[in-house]
PyMOL CGO cylinders between C-alpha atoms (Angstrom):
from pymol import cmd
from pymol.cgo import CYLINDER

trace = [
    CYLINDER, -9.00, -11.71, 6.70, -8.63, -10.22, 10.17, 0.3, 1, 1, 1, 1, 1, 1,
    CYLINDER, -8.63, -10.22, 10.17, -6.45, -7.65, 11.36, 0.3, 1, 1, 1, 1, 1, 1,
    CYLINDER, -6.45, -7.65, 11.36, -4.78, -7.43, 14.84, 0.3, 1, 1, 1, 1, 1, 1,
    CYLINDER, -4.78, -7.43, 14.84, -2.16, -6.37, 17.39, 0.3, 1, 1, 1, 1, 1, 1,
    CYLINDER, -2.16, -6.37, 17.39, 1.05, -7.54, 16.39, 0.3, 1, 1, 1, 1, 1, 1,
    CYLINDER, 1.05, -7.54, 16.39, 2.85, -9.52, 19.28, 0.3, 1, 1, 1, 1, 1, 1,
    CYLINDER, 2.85, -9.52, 19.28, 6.53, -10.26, 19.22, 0.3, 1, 1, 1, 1, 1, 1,
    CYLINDER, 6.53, -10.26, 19.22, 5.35, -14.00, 18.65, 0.3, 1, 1, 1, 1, 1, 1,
    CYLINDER, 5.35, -14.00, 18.65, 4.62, -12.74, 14.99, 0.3, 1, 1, 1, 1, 1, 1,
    CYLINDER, 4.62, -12.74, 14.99, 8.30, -11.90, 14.81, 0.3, 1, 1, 1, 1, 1, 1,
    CYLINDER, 8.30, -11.90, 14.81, 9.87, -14.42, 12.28, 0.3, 1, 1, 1, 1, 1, 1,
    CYLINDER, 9.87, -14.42, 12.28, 6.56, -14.66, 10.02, 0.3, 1, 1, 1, 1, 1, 1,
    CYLINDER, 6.56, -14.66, 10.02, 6.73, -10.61, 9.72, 0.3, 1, 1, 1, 1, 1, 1,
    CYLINDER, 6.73, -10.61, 9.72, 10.25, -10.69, 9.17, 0.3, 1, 1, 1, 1, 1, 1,
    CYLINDER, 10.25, -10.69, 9.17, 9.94, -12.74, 6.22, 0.3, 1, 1, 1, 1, 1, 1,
    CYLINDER, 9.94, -12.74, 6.22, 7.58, -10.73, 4.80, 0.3, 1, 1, 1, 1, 1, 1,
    CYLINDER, 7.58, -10.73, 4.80, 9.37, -7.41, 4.95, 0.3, 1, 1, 1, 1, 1, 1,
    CYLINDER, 9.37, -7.41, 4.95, 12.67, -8.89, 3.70, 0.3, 1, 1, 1, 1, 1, 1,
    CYLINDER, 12.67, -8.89, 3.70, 10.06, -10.48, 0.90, 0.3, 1, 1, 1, 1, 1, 1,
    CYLINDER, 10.06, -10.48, 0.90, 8.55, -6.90, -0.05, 0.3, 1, 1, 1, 1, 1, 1,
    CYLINDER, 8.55, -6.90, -0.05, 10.75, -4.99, -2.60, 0.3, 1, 1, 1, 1, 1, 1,
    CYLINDER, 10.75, -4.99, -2.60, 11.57, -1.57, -1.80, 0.3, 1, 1, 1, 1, 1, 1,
    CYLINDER, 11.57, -1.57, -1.80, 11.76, -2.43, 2.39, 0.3, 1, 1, 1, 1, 1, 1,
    CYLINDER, 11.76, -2.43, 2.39, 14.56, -0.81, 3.69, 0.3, 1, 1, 1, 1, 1, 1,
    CYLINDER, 14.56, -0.81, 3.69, 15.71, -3.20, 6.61, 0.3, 1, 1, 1, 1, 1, 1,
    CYLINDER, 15.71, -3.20, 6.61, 18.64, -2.71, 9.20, 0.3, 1, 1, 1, 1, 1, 1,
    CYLINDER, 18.64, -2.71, 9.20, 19.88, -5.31, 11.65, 0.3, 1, 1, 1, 1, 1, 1,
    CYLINDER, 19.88, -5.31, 11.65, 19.60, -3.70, 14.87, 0.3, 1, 1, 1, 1, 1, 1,
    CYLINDER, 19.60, -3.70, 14.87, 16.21, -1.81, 14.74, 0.3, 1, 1, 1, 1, 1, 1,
    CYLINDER, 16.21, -1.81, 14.74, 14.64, -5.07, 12.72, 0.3, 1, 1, 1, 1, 1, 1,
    CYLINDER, 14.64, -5.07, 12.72, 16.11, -7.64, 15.10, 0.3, 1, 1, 1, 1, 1, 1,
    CYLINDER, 16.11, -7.64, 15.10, 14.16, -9.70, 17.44, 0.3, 1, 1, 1, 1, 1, 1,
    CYLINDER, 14.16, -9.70, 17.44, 15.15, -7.23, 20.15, 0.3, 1, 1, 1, 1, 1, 1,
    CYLINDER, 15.15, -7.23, 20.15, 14.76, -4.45, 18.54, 0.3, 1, 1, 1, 1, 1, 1,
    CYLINDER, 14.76, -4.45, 18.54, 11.02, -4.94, 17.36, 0.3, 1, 1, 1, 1, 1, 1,
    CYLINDER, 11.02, -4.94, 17.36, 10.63, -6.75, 20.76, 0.3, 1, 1, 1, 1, 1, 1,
    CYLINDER, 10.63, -6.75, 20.76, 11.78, -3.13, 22.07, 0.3, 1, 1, 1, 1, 1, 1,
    CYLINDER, 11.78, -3.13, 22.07, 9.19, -1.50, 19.84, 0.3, 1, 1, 1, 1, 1, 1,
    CYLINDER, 9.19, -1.50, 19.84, 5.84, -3.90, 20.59, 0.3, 1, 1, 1, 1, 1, 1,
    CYLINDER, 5.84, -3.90, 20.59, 7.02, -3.14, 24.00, 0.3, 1, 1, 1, 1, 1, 1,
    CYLINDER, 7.02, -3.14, 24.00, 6.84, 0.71, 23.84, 0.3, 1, 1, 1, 1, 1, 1,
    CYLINDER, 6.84, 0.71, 23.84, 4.20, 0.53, 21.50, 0.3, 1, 1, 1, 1, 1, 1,
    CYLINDER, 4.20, 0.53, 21.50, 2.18, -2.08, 22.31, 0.3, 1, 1, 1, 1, 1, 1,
    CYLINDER, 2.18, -2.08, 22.31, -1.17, -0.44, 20.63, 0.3, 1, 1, 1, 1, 1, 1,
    CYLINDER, -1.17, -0.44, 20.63, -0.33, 0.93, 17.28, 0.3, 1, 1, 1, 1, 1, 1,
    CYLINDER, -0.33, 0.93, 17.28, 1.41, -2.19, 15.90, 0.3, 1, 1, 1, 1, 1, 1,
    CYLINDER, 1.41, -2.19, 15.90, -0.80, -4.59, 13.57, 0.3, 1, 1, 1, 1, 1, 1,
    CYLINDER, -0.80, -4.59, 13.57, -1.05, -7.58, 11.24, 0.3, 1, 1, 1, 1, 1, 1,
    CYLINDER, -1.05, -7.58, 11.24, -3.65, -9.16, 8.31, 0.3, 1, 1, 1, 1, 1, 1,
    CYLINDER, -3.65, -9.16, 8.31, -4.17, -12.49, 8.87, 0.3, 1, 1, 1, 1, 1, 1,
    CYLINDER, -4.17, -12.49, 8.87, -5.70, -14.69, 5.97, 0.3, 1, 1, 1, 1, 1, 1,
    CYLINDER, -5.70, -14.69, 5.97, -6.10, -18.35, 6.64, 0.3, 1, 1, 1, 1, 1, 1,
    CYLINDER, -6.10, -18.35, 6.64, -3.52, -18.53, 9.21, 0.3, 1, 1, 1, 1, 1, 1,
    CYLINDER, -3.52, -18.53, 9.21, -0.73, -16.82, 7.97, 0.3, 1, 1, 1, 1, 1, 1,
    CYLINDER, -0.73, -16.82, 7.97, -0.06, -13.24, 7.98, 0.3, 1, 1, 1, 1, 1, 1,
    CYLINDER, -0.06, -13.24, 7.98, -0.10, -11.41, 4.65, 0.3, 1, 1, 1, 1, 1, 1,
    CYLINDER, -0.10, -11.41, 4.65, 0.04, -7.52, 5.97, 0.3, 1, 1, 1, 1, 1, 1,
    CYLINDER, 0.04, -7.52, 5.97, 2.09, -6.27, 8.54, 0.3, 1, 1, 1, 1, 1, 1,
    CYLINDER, 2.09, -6.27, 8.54, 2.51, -2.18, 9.70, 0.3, 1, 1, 1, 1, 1, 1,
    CYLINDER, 2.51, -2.18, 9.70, 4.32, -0.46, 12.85, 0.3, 1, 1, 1, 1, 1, 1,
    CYLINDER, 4.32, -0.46, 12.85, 3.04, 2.61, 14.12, 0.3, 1, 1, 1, 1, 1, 1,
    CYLINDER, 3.04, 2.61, 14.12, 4.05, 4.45, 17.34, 0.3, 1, 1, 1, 1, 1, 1,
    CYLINDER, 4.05, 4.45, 17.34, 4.81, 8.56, 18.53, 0.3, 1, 1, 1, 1, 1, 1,
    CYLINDER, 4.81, 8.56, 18.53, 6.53, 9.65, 20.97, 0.3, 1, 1, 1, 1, 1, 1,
    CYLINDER, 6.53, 9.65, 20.97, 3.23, 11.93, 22.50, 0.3, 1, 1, 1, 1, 1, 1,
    CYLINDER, 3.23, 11.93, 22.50, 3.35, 14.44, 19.86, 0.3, 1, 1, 1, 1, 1, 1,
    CYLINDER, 3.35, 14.44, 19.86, 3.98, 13.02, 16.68, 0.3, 1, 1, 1, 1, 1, 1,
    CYLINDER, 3.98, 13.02, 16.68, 2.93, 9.73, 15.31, 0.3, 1, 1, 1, 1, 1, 1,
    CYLINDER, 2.93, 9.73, 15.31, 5.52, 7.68, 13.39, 0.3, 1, 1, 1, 1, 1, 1,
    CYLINDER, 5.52, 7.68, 13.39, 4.30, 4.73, 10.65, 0.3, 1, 1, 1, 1, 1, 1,
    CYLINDER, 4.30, 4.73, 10.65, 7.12, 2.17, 9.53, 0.3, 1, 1, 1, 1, 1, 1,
    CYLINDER, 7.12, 2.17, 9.53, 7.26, -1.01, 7.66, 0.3, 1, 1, 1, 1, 1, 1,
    CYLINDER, 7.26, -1.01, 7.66, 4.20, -1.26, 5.81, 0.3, 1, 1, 1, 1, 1, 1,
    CYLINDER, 4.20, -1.26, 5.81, 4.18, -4.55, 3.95, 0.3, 1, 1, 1, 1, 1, 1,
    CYLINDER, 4.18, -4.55, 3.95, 1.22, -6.84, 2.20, 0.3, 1, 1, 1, 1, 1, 1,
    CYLINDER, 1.22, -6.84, 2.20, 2.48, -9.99, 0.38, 0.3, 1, 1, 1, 1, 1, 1,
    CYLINDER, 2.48, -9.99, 0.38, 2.23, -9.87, -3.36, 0.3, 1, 1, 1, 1, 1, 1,
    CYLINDER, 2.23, -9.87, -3.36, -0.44, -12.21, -3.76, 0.3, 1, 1, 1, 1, 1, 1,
    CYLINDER, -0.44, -12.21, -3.76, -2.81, -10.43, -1.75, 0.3, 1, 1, 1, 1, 1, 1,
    CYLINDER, -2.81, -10.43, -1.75, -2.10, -6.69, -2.80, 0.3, 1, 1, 1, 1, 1, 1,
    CYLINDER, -2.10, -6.69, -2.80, -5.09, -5.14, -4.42, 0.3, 1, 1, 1, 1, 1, 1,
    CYLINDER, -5.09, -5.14, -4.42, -7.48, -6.24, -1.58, 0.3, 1, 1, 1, 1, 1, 1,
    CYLINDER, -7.48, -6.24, -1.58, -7.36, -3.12, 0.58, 0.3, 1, 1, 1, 1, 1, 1,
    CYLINDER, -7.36, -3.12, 0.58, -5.15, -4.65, 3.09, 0.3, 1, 1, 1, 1, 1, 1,
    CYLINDER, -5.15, -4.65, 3.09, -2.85, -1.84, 3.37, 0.3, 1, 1, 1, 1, 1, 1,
    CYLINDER, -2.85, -1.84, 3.37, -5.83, 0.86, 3.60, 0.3, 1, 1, 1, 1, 1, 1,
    CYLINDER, -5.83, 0.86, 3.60, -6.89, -1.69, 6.47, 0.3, 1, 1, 1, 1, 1, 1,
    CYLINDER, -6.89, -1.69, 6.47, -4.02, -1.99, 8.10, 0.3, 1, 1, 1, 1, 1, 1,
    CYLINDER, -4.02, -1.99, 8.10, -3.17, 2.30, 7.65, 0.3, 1, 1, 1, 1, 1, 1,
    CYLINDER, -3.17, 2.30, 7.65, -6.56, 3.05, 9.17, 0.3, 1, 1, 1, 1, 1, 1,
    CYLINDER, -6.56, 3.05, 9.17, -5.68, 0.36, 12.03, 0.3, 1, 1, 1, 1, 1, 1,
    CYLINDER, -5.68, 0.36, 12.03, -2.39, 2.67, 12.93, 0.3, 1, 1, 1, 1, 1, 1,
    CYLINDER, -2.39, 2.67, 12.93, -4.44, 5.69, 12.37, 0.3, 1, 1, 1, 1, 1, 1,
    CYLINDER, -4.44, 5.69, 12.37, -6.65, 5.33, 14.64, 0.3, 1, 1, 1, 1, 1, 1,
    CYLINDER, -6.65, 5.33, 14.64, -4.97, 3.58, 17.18, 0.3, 1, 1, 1, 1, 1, 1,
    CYLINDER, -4.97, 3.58, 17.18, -2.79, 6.49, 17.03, 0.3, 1, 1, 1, 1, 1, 1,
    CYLINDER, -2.79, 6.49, 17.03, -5.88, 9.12, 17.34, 0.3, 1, 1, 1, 1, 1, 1,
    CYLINDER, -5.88, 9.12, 17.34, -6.38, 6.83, 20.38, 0.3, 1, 1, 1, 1, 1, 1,
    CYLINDER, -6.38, 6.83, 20.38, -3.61, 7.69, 21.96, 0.3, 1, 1, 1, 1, 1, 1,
    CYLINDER, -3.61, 7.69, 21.96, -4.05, 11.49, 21.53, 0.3, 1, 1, 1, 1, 1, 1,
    CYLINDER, -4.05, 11.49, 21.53, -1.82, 11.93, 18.38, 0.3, 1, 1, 1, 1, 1, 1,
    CYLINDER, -1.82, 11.93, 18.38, -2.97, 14.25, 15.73, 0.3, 1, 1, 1, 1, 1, 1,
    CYLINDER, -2.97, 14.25, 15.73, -0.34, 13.90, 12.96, 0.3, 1, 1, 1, 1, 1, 1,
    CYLINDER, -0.34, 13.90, 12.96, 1.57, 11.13, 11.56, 0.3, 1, 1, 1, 1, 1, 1,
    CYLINDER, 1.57, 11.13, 11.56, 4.56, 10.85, 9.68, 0.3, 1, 1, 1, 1, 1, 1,
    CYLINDER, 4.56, 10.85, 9.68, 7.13, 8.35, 7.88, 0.3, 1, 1, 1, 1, 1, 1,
    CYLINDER, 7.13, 8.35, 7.88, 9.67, 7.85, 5.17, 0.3, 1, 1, 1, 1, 1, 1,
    CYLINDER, 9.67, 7.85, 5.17, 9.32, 6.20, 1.93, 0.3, 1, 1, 1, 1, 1, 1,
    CYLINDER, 9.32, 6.20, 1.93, 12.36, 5.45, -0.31, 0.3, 1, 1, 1, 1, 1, 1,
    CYLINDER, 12.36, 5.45, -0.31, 12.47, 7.60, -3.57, 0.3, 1, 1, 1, 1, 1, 1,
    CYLINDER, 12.47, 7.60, -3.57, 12.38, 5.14, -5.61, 0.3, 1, 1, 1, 1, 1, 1,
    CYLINDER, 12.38, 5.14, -5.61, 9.88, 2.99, -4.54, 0.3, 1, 1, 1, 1, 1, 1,
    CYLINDER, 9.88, 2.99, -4.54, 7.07, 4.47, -6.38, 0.3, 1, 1, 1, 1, 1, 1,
    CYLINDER, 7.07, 4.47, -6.38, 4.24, 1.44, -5.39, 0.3, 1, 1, 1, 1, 1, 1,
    CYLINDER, 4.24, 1.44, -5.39, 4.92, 3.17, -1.48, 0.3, 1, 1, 1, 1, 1, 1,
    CYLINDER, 4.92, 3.17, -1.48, 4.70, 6.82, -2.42, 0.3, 1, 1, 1, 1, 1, 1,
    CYLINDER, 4.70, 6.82, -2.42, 1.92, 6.27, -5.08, 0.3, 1, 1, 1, 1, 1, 1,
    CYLINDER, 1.92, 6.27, -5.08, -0.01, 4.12, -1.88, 0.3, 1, 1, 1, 1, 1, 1,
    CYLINDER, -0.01, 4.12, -1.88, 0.90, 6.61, 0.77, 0.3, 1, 1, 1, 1, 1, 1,
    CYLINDER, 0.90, 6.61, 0.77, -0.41, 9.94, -1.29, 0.3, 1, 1, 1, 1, 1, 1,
    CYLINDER, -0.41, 9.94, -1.29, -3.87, 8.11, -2.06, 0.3, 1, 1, 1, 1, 1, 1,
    CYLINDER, -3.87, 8.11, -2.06, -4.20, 7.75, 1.53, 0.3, 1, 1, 1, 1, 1, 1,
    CYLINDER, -4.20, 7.75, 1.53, -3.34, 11.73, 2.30, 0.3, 1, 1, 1, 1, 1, 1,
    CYLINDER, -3.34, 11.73, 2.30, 0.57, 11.12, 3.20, 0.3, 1, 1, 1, 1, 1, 1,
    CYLINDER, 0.57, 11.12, 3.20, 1.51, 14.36, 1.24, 0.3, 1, 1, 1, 1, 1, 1,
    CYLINDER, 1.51, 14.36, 1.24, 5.20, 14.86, 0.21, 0.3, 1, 1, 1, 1, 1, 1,
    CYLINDER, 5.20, 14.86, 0.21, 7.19, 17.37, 2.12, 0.3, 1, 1, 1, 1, 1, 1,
    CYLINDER, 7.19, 17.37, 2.12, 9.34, 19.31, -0.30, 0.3, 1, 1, 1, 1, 1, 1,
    CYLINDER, 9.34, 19.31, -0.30, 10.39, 21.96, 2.66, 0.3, 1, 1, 1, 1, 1, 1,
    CYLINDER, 10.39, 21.96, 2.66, 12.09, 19.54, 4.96, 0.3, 1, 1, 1, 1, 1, 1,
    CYLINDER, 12.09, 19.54, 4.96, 15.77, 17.71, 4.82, 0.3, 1, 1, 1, 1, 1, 1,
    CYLINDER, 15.77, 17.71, 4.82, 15.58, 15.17, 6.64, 0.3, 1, 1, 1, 1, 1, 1,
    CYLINDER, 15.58, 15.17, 6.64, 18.64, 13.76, 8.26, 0.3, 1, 1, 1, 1, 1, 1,
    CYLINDER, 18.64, 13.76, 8.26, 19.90, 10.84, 9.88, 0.3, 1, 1, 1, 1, 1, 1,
    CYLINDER, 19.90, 10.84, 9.88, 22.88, 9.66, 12.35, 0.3, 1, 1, 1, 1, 1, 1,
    CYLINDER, 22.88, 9.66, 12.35, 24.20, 6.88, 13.44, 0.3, 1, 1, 1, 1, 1, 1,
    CYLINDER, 24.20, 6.88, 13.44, 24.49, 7.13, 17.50, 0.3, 1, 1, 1, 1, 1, 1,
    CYLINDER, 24.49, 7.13, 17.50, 24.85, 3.55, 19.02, 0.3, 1, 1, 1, 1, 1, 1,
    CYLINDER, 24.85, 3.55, 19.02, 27.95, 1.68, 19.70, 0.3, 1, 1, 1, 1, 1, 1,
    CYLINDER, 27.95, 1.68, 19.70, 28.34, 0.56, 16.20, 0.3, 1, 1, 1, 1, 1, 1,
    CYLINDER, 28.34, 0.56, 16.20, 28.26, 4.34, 14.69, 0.3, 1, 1, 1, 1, 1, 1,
    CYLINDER, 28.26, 4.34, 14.69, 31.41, 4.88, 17.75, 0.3, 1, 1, 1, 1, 1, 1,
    CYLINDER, 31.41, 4.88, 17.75, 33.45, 1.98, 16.44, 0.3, 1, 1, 1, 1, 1, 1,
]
cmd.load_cgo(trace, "trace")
């Protein structure tokens, strides 16, 4: 298994996997072709894949925007959970991150998917219980 920068050629193989892993939370304009193309372009550093035999089983985005470091879309296919992909790919972002000067990282886990928040407090992702965090729409769909 090897583990590498994710390039936008990665793109449909990735996709599948993240609409494949239960508990994703997808949306079509950030998780478009564009949209991730937009991301590997800004963060072109902290983005990473497993490979196993030729085909990609582990996937992760990380990026910040110079103060705070931002993970998203951590997948591993089913059949090759319980390998220490994910800790791979996590420490990938981490330090790529730690690279780039960042000395905190954040992201969001749904609720209810309690394989994520189980994974992300063994690796030291603690739950913040004093923030609300809040969202908005802002693009040209949220003004239609």
């Amino acid at each position: 298994m090897t583990i590498r920068l994710m390039n936008l050629g990665d793109y449909d193989n990735v996709y599948a996997l993240w609409v494949g892993t239960t508990g994703m939370g997808m949306n079509e304009a950030d998780d478009s072709r564009e949209g991730i193309a937009r991301y590997l372009a800004r963060n072109p550093r902290t983005c990473f894949v497993a490979e196993s035999e030729g085909r990609i089983v582990g996937a992760i985005l990380g990026g910040h925007d110079g103060r705070r470091g931002f993970i998203y879309h951590a997948a591993v296919a089913l059949t090759e959970r319980g390998q220490g992909i994910g800790c791979r790919l996590v420490d990938c972002v981490v330090a790529a991150l730690v690279q780039e000067g960042i000395h905190k990282a954040a992201l969001v886990a749904f609720r209810q998917n309690l394989i994520a928040n189980e994974f992300w407090e063994k690796r030291g992702f603690l739950e913040r219980t004093d923030l609300c965090y809040r969202n908005r729409e802002i693009g040209p769909t949220a003004m239609e």
